[in-house]
N, C-alpha and C positions, 0 to 999 in steps of 0.2 A: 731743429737746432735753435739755440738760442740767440738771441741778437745783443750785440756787440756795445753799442750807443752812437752817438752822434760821432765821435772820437773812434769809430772805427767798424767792423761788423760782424758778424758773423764769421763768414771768412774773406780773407783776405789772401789778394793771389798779387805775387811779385812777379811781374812783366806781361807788356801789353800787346806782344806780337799774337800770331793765330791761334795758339796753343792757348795762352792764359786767356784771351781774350773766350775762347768756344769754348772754355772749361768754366770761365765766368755766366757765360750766357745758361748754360747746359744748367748748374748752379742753380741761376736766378730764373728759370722754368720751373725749377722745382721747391720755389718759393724760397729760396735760402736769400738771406740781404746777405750782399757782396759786393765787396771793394777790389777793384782795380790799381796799382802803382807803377806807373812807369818809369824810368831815370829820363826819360824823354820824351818823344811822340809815338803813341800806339803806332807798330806796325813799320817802324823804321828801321829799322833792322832786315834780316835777312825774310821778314814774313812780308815786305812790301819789295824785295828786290828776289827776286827766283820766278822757275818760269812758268809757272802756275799749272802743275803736272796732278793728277789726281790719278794714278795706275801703280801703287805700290804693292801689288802680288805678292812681294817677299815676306809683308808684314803680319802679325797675328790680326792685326787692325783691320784687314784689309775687306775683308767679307760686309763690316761697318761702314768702310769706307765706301765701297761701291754702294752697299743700301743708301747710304744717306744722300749722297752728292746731290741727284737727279733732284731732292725735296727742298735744298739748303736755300732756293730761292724764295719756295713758298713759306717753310720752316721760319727764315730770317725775317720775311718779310722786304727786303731789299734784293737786288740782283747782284750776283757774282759774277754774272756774264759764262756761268760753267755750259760748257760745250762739249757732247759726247763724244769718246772714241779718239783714237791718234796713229796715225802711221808711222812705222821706223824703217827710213832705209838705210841700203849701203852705194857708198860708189865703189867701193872692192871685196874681194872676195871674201878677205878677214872678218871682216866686219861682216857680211852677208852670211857668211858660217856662226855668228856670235848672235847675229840678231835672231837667227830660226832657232839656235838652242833656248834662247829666251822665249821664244812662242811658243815651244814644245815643253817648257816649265809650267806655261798658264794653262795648257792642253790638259795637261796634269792634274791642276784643279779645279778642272770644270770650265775653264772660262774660254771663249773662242777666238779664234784666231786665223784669221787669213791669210793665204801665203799671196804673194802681190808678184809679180812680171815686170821689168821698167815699165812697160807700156802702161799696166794699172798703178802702178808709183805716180807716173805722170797724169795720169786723169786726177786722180785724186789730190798730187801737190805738182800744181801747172809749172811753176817755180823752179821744179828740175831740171835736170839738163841730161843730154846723150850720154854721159857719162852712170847713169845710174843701171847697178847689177840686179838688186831685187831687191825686196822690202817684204814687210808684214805689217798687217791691217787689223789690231786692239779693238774687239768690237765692246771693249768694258774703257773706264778709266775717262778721261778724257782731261778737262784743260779748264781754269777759273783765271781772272782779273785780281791779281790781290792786292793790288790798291781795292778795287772792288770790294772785296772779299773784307778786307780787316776792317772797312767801313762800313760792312753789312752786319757782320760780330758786333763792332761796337756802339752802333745806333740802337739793334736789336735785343743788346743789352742794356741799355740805358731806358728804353721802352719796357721795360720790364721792370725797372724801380735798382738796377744796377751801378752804381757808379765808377765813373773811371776819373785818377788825377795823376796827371802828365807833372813833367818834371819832378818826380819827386821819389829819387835815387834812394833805396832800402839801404842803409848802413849797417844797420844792425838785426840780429834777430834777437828778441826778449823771453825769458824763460823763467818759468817756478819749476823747482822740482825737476819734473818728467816732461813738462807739457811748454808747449808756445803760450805764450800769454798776448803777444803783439809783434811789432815792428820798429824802430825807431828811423828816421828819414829824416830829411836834408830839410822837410817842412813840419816835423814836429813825431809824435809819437800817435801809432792807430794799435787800437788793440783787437783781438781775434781767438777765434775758438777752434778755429780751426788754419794752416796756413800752408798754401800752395807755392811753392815756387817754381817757376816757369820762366827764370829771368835770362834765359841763352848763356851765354860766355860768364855772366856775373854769377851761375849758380856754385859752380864749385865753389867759389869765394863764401858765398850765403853758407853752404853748406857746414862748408867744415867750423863756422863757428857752432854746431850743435854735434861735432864728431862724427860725421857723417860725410863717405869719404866717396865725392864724384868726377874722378876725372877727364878734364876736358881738355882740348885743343882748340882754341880759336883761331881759324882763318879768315882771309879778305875774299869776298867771292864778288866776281862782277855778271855784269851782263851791259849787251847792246841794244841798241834800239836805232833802228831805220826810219827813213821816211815811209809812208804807206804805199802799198803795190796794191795790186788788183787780189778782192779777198778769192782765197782759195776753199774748193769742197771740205778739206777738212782742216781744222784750226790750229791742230798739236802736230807738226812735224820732225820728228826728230833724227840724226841721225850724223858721224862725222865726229861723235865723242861729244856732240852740242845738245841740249833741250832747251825748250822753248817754246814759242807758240803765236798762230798771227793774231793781232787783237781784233776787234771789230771794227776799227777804225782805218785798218789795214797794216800797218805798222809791223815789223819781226822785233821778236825780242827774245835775244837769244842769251845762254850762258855755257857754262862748261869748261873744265878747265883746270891746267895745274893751281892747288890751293896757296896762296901767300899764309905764308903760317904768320902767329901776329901773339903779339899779348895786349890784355885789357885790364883796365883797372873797372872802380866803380860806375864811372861814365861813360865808359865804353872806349872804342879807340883813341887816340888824340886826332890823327886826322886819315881822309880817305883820298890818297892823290890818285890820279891816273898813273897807269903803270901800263909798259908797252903789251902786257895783255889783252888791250883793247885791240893790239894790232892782229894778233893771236887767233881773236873768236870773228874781226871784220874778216877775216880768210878763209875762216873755215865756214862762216856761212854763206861765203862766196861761192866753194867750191859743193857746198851740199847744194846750195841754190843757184845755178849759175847766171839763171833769168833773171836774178833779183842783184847779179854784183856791181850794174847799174848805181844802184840806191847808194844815196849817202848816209853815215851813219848822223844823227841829229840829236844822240845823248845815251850818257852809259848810268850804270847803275851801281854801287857797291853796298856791299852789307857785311855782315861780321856772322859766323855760321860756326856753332860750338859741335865739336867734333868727338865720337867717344873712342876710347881705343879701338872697338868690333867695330865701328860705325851701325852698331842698333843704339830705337831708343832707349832714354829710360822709364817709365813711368812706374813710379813704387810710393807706399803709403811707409813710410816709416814704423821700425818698432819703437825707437829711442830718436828725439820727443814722437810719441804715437800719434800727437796732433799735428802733424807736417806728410806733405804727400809731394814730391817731388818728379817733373815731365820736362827733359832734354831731348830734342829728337835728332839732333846729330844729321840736319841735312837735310829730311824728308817731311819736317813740319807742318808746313803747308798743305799736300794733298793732303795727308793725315787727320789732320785738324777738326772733321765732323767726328769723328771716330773718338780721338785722342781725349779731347773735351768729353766726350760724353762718360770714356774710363776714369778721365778724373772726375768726374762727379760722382760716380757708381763707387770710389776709393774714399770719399767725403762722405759720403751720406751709406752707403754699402758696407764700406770698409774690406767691398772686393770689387772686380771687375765683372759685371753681371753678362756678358756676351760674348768675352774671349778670355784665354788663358794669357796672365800677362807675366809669368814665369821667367819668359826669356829676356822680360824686358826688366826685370828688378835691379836692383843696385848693389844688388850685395854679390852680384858675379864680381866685381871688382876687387872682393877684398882683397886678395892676393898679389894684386899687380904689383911692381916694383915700381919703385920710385921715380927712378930715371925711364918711363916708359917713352915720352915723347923723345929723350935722347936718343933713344935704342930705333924708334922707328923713325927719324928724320923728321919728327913732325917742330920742328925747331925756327925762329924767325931767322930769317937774312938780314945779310950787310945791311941791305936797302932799308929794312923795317927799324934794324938798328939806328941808321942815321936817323930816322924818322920820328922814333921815339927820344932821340938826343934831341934832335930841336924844340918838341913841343915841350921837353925840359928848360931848355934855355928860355 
């Protein structure tokens, strides 16, 4: 591919969470110069707030996923803190009927799975309490730091002759013809040959200035974080409708949870308050951990998480402009993220996916949807979000 100039590069990818960032890096491995833009701080958003889960079975990605994980330390060259394996249990019945049909899915494709007794629930997450019915034991998948994680991407790519520029919100997308020619942003004009976007909640907006039709829903998604307990055998605990994971430092940091539907503009939310959700998820990891209900909680987390009607990704290369390739992951970003980055680049430089079928995940299943989709399924903001967005008006 050819290079861009000083004024811009190669290609250029709109958003600096995991996604844009391991499709940057994936990119600049295979010698392409590439530009990063953020509207903000790489990673701020929902790729530095979630609970750092790497076991997405359900994905086409997934087989990528698990290859890569175990390398992304040595690959990066920095550490993610990724931790094999995760346990899921139940403290009722419902749940322990829900969580075996889910083992008996990954049974399905090859991957293993242990059925667990409270009594092996509790070896493995101390943290339990009498209350727990039975569990299963993910001998795949496991669990990264994504603060970690979106620092490892973006050093890793900058060591590779990559650059990344924060603050600096994509307004516009530029066009001849058929094709992207560039960008225009809040700090001037980049140009590109090619052009990614990956910018969460801001994509639909990107989008449809080139006719290109990606419906999103953006919510508020939180999590918790406690003071540190005594670390446990295994890192990923899941279980009580929550995920999450313990850090190294000991800490739970948990989420899960009904979504605050929300709207965004170019900058993303106006603001992220505390909302009695916090009181929500400090319970329910009370009641999955009972050893741990002790702990105080010492800081929460919120992020903004673009949502697609299926809740699958998307990641599709465009026909019309052919030079734009566009990745929403609707939630599951984060584990995804060695995988996803590597299809967007195989979509830049391939102009296919060279390891999985990404069929299910293109853009053009949407064309049909109705207008009023988010009306019909309640994915609509509250009173609350209303006031919310009245005052950063005022």
């Amino acid at each position: 591919m050819t290079v861009a100039g000083a004024a811009g590069a190669s290609v250029v990818v709109v958003g600096g969470g995991v996604t844009g960032l391991s499709a940057a890096w994936w990119l600049a491995r295979s010698g392409v110069d590439v530009l990063v833009l953020d509207k903000g701080i790489v990673g701020w958003e929902a790729s530095g707030r979630n609970g750092g889960g790497a076991s997405h079975y359900h994905s086409p990605l997934f087989d990528e996923e698990q290859r890569l994980w175990p390398l992304m330390d040595e690959l990066l060259g920095y550490s993610t803190e990724f931790r094999p394996e995760r346990v899921v249990f139940a403290t009722n019945a419902l749940h322990h009927q829900q969580y075996r049909r889910m083992a008996q899915m990954c049974r399905d494709i090859g991957r293993r799975v242990d059925d667990l007794d409270p009594q092996q629930v509790r070896e493995f997450v101390p943290l339990a309490g009498d209350t727990v019915v039975g569990g299963v034991h993910l001998r795949f998948g496991g669990q990264a730091n994504p603060h970690r994680t979106v620092q490892a991407y973006a050093w890793a790519l900058q060591d590779l002759g990559g650059r990344i520029l924060q603050h600096a919100p994509v307004l516009r997308i530029l066009t001849s013809g058929d094709r992207v020619t560039g960008v225009e942003t809040a700090l001037g004009v980049f140009s590109c040959d090619h052009l990614v976007v990956a910018a969460g909640p801001q994509g639909e907006a990107l989008l449809a200035q080139v006719g290109a039709r990606l419906p999103l829903a953006p919510a508020r998604a939180e999590m918790i974080v406690t003071e540190p307990a005594p670390l446990m055998p295994i890192g990923g605990a899941d279980g009580n409708g929550l995920y999450g994971r313990q850090t190294l430092r000991g800490n739970l940091a948990y989420g899960g949870g009904p979504h605050e539907w929300m709207e965004v503009d170019a900058d993303g939310p106006a603001r992220r308050p505390s909302t009695p959700l916090l009181r929500n998820l400090a319970r329910r990891v009370a009641e999955l951990l009972p050893r741990a209900a002790h702990l105080r909680v010492i800081r929460s987390w919120a992020g903004v998480v673009e949502n697609t009607p299926d809740g699958r990704p998307v990641i599709d290369r465009l026909d019309d402009p052919g030079n734009l390739t566009v990745a929403t992951m609707s939630g599951v970003g984060f584990g995804l993220s060695p995988a996803s980055g590597h299809a967007i680049r195989d979509l830049v430089i391939e102009g296919r996916c060279t390891f999985a079928d990404l069929s299910k995940l293109s853009i053009g299943r949407f064309a049909t949807l109705s207008e009023d989709w988010r009306e019909a399924s309640g994915w609509v903001p509250t009173a609350h979000w209303a006031g919310v967005a009245g005052l950063a008006a005022a």
